[in-house]
Backbone as JSON Lines, residues from 0, in Angstrom:
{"i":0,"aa":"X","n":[61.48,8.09,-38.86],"ca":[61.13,9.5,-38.82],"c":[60.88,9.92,-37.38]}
{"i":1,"aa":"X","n":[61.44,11.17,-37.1],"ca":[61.43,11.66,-35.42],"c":[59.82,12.41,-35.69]}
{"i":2,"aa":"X","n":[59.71,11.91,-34.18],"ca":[57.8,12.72,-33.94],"c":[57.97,14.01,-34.0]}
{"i":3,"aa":"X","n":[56.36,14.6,-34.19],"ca":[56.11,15.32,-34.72],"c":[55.22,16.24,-33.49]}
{"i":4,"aa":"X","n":[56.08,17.52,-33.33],"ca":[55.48,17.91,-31.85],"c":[54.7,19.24,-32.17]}
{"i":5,"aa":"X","n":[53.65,19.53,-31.68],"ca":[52.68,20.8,-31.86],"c":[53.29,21.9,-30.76]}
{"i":6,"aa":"X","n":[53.3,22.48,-30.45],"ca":[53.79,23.69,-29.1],"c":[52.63,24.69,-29.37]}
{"i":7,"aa":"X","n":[52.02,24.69,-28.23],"ca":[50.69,25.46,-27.87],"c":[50.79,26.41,-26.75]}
{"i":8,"aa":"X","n":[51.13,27.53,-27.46],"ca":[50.99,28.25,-26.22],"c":[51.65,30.05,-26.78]}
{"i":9,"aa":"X","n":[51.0,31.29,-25.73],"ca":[50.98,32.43,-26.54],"c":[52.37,32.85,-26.13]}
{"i":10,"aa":"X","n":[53.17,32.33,-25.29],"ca":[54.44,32.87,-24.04],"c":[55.66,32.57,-25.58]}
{"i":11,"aa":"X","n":[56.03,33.57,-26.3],"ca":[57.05,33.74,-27.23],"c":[58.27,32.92,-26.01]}
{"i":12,"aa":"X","n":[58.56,34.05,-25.0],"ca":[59.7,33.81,-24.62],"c":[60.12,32.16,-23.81]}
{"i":13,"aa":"X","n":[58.74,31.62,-23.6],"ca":[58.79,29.9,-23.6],"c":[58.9,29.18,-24.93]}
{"i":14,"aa":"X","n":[58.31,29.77,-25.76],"ca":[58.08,28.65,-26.3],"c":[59.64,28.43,-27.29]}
{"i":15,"aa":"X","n":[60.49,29.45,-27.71],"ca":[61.52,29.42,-27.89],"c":[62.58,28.97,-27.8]}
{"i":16,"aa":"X","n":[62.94,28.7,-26.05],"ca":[63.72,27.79,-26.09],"c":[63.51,26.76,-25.99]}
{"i":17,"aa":"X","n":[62.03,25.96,-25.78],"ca":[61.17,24.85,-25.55],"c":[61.39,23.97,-27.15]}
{"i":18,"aa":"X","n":[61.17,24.98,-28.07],"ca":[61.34,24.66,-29.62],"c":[62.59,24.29,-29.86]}
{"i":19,"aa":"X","n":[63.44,25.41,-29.38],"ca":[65.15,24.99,-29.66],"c":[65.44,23.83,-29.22]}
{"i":20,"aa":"X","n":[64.92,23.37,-27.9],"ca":[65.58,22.34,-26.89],"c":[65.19,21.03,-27.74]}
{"i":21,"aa":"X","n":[63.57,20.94,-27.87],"ca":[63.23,19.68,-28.47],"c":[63.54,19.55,-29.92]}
{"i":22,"aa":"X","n":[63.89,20.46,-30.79],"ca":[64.76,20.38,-32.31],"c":[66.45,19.64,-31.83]}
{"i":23,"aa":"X","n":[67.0,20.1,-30.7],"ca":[68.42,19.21,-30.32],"c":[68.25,17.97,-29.8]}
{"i":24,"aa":"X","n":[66.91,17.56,-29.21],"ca":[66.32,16.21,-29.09],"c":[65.95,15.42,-30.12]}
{"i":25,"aa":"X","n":[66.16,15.63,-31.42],"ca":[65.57,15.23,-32.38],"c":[63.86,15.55,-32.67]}
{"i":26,"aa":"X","n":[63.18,15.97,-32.28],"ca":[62.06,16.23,-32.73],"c":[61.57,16.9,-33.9]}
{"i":27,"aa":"X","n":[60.52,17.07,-35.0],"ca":[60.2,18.19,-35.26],"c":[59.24,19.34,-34.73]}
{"i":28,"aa":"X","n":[59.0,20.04,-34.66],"ca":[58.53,21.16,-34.34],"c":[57.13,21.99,-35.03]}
{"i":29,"aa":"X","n":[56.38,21.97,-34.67],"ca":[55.51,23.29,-35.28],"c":[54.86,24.0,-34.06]}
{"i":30,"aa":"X","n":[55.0,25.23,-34.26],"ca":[54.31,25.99,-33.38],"c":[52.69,26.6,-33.6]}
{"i":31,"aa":"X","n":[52.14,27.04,-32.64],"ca":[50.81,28.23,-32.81],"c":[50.43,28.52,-31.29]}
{"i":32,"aa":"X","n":[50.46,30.01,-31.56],"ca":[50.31,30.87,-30.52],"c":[49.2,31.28,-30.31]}
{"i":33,"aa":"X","n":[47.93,30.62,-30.75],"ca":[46.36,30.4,-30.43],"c":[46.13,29.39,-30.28]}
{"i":34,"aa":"X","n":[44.6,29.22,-30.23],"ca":[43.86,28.15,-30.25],"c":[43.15,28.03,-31.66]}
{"i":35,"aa":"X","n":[42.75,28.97,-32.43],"ca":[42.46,28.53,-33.7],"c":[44.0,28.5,-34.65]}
{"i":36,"aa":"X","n":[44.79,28.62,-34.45],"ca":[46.29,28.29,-34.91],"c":[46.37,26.37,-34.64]}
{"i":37,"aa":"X","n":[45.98,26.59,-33.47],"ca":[46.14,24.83,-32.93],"c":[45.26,24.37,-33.57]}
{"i":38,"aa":"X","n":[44.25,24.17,-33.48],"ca":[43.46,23.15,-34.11],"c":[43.59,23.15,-35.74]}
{"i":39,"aa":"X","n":[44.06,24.03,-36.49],"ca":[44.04,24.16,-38.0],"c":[45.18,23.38,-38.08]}
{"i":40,"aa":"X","n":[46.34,23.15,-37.21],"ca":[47.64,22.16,-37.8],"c":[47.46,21.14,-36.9]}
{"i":41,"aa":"X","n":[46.52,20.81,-36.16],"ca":[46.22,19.4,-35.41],"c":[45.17,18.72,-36.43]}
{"i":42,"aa":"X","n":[44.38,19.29,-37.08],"ca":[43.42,18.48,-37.42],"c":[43.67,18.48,-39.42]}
{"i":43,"aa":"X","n":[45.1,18.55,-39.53],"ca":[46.09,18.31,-40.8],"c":[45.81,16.54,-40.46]}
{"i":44,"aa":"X","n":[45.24,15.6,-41.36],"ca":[45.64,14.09,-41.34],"c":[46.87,13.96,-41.04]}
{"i":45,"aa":"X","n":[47.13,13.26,-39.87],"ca":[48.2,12.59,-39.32],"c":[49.64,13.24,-39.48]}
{"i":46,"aa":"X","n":[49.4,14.98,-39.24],"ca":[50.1,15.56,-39.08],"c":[50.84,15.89,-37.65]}
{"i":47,"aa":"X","n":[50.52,15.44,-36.65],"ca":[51.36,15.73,-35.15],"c":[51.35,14.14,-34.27]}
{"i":48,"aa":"X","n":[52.29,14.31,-34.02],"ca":[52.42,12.78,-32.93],"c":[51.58,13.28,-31.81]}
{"i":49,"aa":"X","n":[52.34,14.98,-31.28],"ca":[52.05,14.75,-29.95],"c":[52.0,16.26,-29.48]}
{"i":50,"aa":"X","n":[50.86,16.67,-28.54],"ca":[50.41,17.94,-28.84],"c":[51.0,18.59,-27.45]}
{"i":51,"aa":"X","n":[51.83,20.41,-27.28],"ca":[52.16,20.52,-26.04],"c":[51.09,21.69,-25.88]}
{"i":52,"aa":"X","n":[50.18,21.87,-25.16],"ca":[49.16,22.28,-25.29],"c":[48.92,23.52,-23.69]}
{"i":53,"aa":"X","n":[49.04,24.61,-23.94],"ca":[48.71,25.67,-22.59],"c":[47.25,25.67,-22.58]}
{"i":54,"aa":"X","n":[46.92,26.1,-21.28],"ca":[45.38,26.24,-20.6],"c":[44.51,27.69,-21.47]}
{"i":55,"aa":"X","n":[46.08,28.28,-21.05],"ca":[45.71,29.79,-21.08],"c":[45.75,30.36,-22.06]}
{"i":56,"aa":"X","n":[45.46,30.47,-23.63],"ca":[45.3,31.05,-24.47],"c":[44.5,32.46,-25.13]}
{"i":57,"aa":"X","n":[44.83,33.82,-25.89],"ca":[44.07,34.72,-25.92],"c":[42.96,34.47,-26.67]}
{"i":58,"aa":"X","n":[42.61,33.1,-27.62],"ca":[41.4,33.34,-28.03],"c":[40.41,32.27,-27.64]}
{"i":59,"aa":"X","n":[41.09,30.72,-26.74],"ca":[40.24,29.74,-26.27],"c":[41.21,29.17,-25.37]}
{"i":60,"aa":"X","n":[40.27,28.64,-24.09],"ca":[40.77,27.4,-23.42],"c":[41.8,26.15,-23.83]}
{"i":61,"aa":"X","n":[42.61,26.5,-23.43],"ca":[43.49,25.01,-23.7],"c":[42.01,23.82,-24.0]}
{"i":62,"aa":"X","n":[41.64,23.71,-22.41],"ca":[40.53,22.62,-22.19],"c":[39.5,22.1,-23.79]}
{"i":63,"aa":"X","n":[39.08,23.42,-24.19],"ca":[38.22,23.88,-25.53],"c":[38.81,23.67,-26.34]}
{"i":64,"aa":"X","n":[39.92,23.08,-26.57],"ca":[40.72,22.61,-27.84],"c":[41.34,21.21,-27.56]}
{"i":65,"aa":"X","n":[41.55,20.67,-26.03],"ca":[41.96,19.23,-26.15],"c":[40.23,18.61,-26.44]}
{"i":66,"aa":"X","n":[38.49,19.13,-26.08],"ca":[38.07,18.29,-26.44],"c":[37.79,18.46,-27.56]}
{"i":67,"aa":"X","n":[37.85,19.93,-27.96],"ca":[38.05,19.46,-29.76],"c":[38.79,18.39,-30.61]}
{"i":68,"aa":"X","n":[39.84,18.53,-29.89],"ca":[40.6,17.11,-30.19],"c":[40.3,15.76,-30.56]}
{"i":69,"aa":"X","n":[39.97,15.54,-29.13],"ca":[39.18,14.41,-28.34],"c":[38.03,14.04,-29.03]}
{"i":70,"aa":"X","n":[37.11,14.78,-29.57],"ca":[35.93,15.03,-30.24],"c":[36.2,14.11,-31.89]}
{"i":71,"aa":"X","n":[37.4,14.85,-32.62],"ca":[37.57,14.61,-33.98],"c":[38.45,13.56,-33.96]}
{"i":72,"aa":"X","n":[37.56,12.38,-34.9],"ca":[37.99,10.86,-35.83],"c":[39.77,10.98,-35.7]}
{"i":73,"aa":"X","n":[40.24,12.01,-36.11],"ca":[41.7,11.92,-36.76],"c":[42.5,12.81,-35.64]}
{"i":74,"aa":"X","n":[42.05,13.13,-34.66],"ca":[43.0,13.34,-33.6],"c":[42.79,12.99,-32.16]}
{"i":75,"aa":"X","n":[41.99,12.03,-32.22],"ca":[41.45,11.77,-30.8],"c":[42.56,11.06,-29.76]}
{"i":76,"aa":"X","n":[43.27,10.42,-30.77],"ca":[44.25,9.28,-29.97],"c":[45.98,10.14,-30.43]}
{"i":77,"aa":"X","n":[45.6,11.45,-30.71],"ca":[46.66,12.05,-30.52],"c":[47.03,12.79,-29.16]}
{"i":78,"aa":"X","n":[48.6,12.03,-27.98],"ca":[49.25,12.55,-27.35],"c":[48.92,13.91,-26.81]}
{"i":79,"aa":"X","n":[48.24,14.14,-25.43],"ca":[47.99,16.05,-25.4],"c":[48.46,16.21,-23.7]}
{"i":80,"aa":"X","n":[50.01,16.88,-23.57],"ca":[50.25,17.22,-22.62],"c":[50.19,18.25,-22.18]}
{"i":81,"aa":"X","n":[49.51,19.0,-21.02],"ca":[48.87,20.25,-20.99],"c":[50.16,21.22,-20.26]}
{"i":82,"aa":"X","n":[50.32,22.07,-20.41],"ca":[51.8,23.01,-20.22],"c":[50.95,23.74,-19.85]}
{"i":83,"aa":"X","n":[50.84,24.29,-18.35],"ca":[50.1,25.86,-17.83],"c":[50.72,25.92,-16.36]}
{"i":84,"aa":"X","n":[50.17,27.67,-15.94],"ca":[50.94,28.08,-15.06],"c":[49.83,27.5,-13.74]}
{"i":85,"aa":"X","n":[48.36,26.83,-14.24],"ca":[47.81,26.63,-13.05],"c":[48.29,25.14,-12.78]}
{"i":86,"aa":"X","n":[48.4,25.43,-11.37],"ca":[48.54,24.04,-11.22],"c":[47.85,23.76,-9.79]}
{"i":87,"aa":"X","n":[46.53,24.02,-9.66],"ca":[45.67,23.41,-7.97],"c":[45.24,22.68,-8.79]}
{"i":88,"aa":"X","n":[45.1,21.76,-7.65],"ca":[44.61,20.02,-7.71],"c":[43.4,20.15,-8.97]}
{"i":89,"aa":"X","n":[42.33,20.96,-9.14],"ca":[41.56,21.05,-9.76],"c":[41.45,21.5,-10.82]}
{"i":90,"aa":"X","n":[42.6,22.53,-11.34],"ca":[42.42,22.39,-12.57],"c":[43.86,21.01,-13.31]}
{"i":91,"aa":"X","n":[44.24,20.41,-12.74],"ca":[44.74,19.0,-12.92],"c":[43.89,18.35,-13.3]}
{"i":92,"aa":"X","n":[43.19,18.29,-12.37],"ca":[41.82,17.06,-12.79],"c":[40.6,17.7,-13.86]}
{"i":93,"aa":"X","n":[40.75,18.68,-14.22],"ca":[39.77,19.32,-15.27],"c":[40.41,18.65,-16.38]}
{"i":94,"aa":"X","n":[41.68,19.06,-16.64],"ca":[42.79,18.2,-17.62],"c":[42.91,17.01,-18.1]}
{"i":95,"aa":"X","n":[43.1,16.79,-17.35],"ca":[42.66,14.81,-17.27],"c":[41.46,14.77,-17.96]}
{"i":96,"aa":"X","n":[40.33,14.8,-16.93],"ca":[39.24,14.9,-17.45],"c":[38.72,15.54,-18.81]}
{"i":97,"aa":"X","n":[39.3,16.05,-19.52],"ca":[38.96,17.11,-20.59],"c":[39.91,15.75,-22.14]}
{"i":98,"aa":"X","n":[40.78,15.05,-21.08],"ca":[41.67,13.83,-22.36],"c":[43.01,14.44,-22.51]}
{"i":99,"aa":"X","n":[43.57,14.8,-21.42],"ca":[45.17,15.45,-21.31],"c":[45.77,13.71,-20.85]}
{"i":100,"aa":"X","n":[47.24,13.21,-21.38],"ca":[47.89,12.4,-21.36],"c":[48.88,12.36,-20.31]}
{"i":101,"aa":"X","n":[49.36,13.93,-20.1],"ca":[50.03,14.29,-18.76],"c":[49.93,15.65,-18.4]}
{"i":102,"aa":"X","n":[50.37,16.11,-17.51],"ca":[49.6,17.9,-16.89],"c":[50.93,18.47,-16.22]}
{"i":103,"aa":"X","n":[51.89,18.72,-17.1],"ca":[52.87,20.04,-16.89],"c":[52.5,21.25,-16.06]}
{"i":104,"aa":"X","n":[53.07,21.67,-14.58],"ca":[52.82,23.15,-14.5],"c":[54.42,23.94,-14.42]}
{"i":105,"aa":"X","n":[54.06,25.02,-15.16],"ca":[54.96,26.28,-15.25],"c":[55.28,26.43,-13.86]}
{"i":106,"aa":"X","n":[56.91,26.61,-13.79],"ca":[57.79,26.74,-14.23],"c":[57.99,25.22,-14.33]}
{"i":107,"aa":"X","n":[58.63,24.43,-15.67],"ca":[59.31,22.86,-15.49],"c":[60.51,23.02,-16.38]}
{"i":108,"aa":"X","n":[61.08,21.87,-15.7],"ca":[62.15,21.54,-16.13],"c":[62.55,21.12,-17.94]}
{"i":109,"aa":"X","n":[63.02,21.38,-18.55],"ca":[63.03,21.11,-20.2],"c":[63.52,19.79,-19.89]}
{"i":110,"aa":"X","n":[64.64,18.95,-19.43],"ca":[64.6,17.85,-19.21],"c":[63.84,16.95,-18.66]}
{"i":111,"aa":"X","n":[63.22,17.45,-17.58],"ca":[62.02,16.1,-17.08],"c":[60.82,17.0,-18.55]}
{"i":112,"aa":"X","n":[60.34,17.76,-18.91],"ca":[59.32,17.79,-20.26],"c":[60.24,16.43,-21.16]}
{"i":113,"aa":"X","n":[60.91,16.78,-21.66],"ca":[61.83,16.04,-23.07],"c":[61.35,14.62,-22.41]}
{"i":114,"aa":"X","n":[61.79,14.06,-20.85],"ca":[61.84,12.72,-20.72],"c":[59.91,12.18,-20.59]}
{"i":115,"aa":"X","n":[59.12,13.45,-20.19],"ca":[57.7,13.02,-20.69],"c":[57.05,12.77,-21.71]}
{"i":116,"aa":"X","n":[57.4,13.69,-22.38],"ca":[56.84,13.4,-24.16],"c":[57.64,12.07,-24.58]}
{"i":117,"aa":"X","n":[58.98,11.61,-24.05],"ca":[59.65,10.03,-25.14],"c":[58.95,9.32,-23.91]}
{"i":118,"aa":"X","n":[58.2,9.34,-22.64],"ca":[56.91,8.29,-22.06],"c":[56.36,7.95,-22.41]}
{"i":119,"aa":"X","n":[55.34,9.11,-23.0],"ca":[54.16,9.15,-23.81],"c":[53.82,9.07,-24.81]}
{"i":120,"aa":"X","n":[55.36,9.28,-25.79],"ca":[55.11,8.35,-27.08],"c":[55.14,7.26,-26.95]}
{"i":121,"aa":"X","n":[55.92,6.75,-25.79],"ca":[56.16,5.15,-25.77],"c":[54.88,4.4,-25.81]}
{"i":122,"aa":"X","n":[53.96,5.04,-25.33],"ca":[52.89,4.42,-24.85],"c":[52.17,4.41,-26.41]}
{"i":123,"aa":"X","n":[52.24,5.06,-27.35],"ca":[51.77,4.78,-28.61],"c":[50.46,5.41,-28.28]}
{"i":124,"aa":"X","n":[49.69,5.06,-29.46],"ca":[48.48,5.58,-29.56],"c":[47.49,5.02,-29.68]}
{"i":125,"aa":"X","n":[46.65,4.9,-29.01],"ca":[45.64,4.27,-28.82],"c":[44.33,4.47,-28.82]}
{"i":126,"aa":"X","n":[43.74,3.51,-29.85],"ca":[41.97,4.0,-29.72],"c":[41.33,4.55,-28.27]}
{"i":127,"aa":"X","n":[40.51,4.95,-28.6],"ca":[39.61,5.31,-27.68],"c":[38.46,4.45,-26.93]}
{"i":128,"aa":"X","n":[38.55,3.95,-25.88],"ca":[37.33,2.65,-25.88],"c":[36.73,3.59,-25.39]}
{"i":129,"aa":"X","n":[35.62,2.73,-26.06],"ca":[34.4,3.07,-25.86],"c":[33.49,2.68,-24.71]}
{"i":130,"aa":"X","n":[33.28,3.45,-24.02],"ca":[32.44,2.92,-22.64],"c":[30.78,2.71,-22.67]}
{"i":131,"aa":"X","n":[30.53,1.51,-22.6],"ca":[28.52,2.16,-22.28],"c":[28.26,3.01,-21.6]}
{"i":132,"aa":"X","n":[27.17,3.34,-21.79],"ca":[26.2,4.62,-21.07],"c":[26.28,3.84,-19.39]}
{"i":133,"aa":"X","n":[25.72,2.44,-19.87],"ca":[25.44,1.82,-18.46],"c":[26.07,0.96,-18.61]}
{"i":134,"aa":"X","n":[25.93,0.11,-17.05],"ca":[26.94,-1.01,-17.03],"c":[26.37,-1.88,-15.78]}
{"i":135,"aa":"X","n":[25.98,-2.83,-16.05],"ca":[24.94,-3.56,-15.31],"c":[25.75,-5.07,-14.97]}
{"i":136,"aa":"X","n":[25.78,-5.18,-13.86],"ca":[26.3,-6.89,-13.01],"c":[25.28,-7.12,-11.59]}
{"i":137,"aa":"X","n":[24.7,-8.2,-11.96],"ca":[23.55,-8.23,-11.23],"c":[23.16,-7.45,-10.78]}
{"i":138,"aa":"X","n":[22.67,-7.35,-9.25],"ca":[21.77,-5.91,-9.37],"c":[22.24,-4.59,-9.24]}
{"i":139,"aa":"X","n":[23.48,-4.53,-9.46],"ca":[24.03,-3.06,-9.47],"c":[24.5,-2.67,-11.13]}
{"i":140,"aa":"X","n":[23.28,-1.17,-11.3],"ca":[23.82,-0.79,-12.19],"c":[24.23,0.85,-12.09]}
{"i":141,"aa":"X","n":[25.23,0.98,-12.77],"ca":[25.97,2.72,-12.73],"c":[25.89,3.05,-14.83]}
{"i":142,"aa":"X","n":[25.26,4.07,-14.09],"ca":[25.03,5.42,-15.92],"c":[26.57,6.05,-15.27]}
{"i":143,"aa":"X","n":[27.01,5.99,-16.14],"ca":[28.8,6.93,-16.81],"c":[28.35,7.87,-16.54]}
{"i":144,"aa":"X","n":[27.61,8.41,-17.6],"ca":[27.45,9.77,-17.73],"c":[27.0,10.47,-16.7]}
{"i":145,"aa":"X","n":[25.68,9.83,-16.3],"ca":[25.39,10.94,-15.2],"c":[25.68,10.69,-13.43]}
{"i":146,"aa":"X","n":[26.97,9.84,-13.66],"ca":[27.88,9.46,-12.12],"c":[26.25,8.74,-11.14]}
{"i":147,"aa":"X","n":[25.53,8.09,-11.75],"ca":[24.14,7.62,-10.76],"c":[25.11,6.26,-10.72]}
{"i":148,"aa":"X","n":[24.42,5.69,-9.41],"ca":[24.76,3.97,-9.44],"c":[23.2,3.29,-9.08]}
{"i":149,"aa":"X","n":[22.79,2.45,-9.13],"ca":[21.3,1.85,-8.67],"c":[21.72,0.4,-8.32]}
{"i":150,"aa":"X","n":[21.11,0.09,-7.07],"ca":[21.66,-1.67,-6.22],"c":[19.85,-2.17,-6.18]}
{"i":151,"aa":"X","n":[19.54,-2.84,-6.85],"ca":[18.0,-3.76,-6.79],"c":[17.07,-2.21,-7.07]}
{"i":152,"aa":"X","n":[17.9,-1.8,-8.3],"ca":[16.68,-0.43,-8.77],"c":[16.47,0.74,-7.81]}
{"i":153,"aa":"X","n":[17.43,0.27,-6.34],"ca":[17.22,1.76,-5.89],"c":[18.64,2.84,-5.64]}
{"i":154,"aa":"X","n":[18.05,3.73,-6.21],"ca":[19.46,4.99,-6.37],"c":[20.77,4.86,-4.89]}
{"i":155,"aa":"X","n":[21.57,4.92,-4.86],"ca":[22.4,4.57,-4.22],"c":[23.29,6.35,-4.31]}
{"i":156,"aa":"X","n":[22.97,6.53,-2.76],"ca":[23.97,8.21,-2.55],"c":[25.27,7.84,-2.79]}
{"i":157,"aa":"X","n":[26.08,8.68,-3.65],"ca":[27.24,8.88,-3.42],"c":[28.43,10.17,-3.27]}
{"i":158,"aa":"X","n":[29.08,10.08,-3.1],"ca":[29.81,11.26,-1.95],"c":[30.66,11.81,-3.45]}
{"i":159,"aa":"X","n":[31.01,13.2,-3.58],"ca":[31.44,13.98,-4.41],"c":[32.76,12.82,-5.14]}
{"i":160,"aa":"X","n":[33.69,12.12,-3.88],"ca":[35.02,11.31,-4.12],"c":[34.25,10.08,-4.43]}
């Protein structure tokens, strides 16, 4: 059975031939031109391989729906490549950071898209590990969450990078 692709995004006149192109790739297709459109056919049981997901939506954040994603049992380790017209370094790394798989910016190529999504299925799907809070090797320990590190219990500065 050919995967099963979500297309996220409000741009009719993209997403059209984006749909056409990957239906002649073998794919299937479902669209939604929101964000509560997206999440109601993402969070269908094991209904999408692999999600193409815009930033910019009229009723939520791209971002606000990959960690919804990210968030829920049955789509967490579902594929989410983010398709938007921003593309500074920073909102890249919001992407990433938010559980994007790869970070498309407008205008791209339908052939290098087509050859990202058969990458990123390749790569299959994969649980989510789970990280500790902390993480302790002799006397250096670092909290995840709140980016601290501590060397013999005392806080250790570190630089934004």
């Amino acid at each position: 059975m050919n995967a099963k692709i979500l297309v996220v995004d409000d741009e009719v006149d993209l997403v059209e031939p984006l749909v056409y192109r990957l239906e002649r790739e073998g794919f299937q297709v479902l669209t939604a031109y929101n964000g509560a459109q997206a999440l109601e056919l993402a969070l269908k049981p094991n209904s999408i391989d692999l999600i193409l997901l815009d930033l910019m939506l009229p009723d939520m954040r791209g971002t606000e729906i990959c960690k919804a994603l990210r968030a829920n049992q049955s789509t967490s380790t579902v594929p989410v490549i983010m398709l938007t017209a921003l593309g500074e370094e920073i909102d890249r790394v919001l992407g990433f950071e938010m559980g994007a798989d790869d970070y498309v910016v407008k205008p791209f190529s339908l052939r290098e898209l087509v050859l990202r999504i058969r990458a990123v299925l390749r790569r299959g799907h994969t649980p989510n590990l789970q990280i500790p809070e902390r993480l302790s090797h002799d006397a250096i320990t670092i909290d995840m969450a709140s980016h601290q590190v501590w060397n013999n219990d005392k806080e250790v500065k570190l630089t934004a990078l």
